[in-house]
C-alpha positions in Angstrom: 59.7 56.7 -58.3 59.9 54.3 -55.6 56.6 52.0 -54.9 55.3 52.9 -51.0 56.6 50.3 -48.7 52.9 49.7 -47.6 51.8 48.5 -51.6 54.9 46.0 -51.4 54.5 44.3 -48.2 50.6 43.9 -48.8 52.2 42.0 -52.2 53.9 40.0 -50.6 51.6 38.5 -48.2 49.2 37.7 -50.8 51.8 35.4 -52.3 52.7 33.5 -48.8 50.2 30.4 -48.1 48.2 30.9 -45.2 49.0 28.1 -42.4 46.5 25.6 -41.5 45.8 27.7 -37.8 45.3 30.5 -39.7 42.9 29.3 -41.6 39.7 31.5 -41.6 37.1 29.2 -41.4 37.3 26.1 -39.7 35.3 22.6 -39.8 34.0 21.8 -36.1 33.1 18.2 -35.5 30.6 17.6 -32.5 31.6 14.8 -30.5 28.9 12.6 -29.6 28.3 11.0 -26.0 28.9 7.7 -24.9 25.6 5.9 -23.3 24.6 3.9 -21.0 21.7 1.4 -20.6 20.3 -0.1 -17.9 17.2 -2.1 -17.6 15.1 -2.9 -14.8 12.3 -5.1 -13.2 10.4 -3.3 -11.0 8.6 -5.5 -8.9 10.1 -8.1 -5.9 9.1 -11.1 -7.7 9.1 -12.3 -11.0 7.0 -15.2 -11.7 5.6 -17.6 -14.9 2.5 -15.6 -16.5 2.8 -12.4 -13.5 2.5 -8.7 -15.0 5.6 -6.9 -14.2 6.7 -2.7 -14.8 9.3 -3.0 -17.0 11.7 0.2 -16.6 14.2 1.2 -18.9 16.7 3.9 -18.7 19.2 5.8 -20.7 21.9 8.4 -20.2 25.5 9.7 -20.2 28.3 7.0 -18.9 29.7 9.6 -17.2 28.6 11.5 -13.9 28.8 14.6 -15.0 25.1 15.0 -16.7 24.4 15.9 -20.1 21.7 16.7 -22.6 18.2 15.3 -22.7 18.3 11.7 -24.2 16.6 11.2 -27.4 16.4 8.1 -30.6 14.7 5.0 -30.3 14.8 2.2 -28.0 14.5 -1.7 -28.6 13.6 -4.2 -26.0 14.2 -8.2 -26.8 13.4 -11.2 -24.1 16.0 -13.3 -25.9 14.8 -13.1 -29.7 11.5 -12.3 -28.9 10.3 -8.4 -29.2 8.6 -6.7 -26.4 9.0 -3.1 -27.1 10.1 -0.8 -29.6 9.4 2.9 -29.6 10.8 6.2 -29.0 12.7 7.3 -25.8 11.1 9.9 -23.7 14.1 11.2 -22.7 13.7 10.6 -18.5 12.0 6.6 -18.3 11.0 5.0 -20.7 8.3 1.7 -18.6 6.2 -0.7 -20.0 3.8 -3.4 -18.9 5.1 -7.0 -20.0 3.7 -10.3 -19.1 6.6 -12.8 -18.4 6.0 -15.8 -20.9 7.1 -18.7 -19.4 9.8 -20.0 -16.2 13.4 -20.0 -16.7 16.0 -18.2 -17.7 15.3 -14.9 -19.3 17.8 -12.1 -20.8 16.7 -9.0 -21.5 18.2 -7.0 -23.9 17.8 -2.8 -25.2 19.4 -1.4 -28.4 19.6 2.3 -27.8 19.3 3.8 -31.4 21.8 6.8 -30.1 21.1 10.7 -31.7 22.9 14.0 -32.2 24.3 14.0 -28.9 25.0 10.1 -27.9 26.3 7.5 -29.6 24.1 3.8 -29.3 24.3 1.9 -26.6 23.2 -1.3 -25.5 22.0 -2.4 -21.9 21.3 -6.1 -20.8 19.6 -7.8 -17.8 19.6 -12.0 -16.8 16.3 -12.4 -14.5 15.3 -16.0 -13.0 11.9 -16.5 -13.9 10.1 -18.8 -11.7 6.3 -20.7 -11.0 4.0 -19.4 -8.1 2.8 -21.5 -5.6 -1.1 -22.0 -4.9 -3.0 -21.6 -1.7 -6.3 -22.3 -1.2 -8.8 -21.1 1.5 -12.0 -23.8 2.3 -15.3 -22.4 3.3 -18.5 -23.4 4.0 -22.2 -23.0 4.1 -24.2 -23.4 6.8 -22.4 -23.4 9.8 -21.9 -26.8 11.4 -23.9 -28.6 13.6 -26.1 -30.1 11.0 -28.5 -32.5 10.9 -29.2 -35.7 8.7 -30.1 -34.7 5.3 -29.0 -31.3 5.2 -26.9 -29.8 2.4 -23.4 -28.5 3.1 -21.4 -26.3 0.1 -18.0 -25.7 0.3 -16.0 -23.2 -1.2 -12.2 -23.3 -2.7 -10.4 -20.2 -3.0 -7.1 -20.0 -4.8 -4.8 -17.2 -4.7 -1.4 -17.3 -6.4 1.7 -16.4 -4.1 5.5 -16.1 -3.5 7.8 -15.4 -0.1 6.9 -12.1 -0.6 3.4 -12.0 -0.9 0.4 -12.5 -3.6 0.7 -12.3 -7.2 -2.8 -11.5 -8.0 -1.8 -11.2 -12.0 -1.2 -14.9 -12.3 -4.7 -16.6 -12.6 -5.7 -20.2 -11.4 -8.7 -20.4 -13.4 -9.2 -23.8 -14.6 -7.1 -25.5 -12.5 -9.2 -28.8 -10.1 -9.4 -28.1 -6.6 -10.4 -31.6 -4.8 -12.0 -31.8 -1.4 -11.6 -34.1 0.9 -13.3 -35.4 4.3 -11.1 -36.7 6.7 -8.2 -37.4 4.8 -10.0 -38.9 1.7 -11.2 -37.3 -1.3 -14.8 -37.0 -1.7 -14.8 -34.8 -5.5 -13.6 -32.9 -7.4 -14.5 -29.7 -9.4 -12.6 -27.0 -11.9 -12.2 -23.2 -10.5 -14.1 -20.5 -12.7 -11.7 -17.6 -12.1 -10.2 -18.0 -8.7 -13.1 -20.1 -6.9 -15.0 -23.0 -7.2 -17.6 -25.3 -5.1 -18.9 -28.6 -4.0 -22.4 -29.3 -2.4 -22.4 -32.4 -0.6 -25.4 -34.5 2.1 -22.6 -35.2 5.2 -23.7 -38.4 7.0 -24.2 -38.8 10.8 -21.0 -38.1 12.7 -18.0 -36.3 12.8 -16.1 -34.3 9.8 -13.3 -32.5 8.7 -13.2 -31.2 5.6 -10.1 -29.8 3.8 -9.1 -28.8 0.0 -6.2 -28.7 -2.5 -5.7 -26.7 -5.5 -3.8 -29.1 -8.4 -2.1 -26.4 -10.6 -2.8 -25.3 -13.9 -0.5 -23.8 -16.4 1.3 -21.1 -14.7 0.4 -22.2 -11.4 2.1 -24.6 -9.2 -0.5 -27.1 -6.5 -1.2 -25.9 -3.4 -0.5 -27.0 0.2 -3.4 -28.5 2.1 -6.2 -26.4 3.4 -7.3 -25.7 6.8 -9.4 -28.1 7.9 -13.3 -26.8 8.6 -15.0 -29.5 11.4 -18.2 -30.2 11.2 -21.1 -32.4 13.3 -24.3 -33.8 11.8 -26.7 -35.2 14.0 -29.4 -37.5 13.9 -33.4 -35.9 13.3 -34.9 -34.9 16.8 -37.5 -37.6 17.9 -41.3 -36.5 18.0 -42.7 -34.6 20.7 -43.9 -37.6 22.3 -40.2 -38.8 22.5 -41.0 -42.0 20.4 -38.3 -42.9 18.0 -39.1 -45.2 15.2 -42.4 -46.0 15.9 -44.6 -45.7 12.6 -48.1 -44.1 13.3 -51.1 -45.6 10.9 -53.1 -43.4 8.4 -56.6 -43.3 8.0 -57.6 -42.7 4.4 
């Protein structure tokens, strides 16, 4: 008796080796995403000692979108640390204070995840010193007359071509006040202002101020000057100058 044709075929395909495309189950490996970094300073100025937004961002190199980002992020200024922490998969910012003028590079270590490979993203920024400007007032208003007291003010603000920098600070620096050219004392700010009382003598003033620098903060230009007149006591009502009068005792 003669085997059914259907028993021998189904023998011999059990003998043949099954090619590799025919292979029932097959190994998928998922191919990750190359990344980009890219840092950024956001602010239009970058001084010695100013607060700046530090922004940093990471995604596909490609234009063609992707998944949300996730991993870990690493920020240096050269060697030196400034943030570390997980990405928040749109912007990661931070506050940073900038240490010192010069040179700086930034860098970011992206820590990469299941969908992009690590990346790394660099910035060179020109770190430079603030110039100081100094605003002079005074208290009371001239004319004055002989023997009064006059107190002027110094006000130093921090500033660049673009504008203030209020977060550099020009506490401590010496502001020295002068009266027609020549210096007449000095005094220390206490936050961004300091003062100076003074006795003018008879005549004509004009009185003007300059901030030295501190630290992070480079001198100031000259003041505007503030002009002042003291005059000489009013006579007596009789209108007889410098004529003594006895006592009786």
């Amino acid at each position: 008796m003669r085997p059914p044709v259907i028993h021998v075929l189904a023998a011999l395909l059990l003998c043949l080796p099954l090619a590799a495309e025919q292979t029932p189950f097959q190994r998928v490996t998922a191919v990750q995403i190359d990344s980009q970094v890219i840092i950024s300073i956001l602010s239009s100025s970058a001084y010695q000692s100013e607060r700046v937004t530090m922004s940093i961002f990471v995604g596909p190199k490609s234009d063609g979108g992707g998944p949300l980002v996730t991993g870990t992020i690493t920020v240096r200024d050269g060697e030196t640390i400034i943030f570390t922490g997980p990405y928040n998969s749109r912007e990661q910012r931070f506050m940073y204070r900038l240490p010192i003028a010069g040179m700086h590079m930034f860098t970011c270590a992206y820590s990469g995840d299941t969908n992009y490979l690590p990346g790394t993203g660099t910035l060179s920024q020109l770190v430079t010193r603030a110039t100081a400007f100094v605003s002079l007032f005074s208290n009371p208003d001239s004319p004055l007359l002989a023997g009064q007291s006059l107190t002027l003010q110094a006000a130093v603000i921090a500033a660049g071509p673009t504008g203030g920098v209020p977060s550099v600070n020009p506490n401590g620096g010496p502001v020295t006040f002068y009266d027609n050219g020549y210096a007449i004392g000095t005094a220390a700010t206490a936050g961004c202002c300091t003062s100076f009382t003074i006795q003018p003598a008879l005549g004509r003033h004009s009185y003007s101020a300059t901030y030295n620098g501190n630290a992070d903060l480079d001198p100031s230009p000259m003041s505007f000057p503030l002009d002042y007149t003291v005059y000489s006591l009013p006579c007596g009502p009789q209108g007889i100058c410098g004529r003594g009068r006895a006592v009786r005792h």
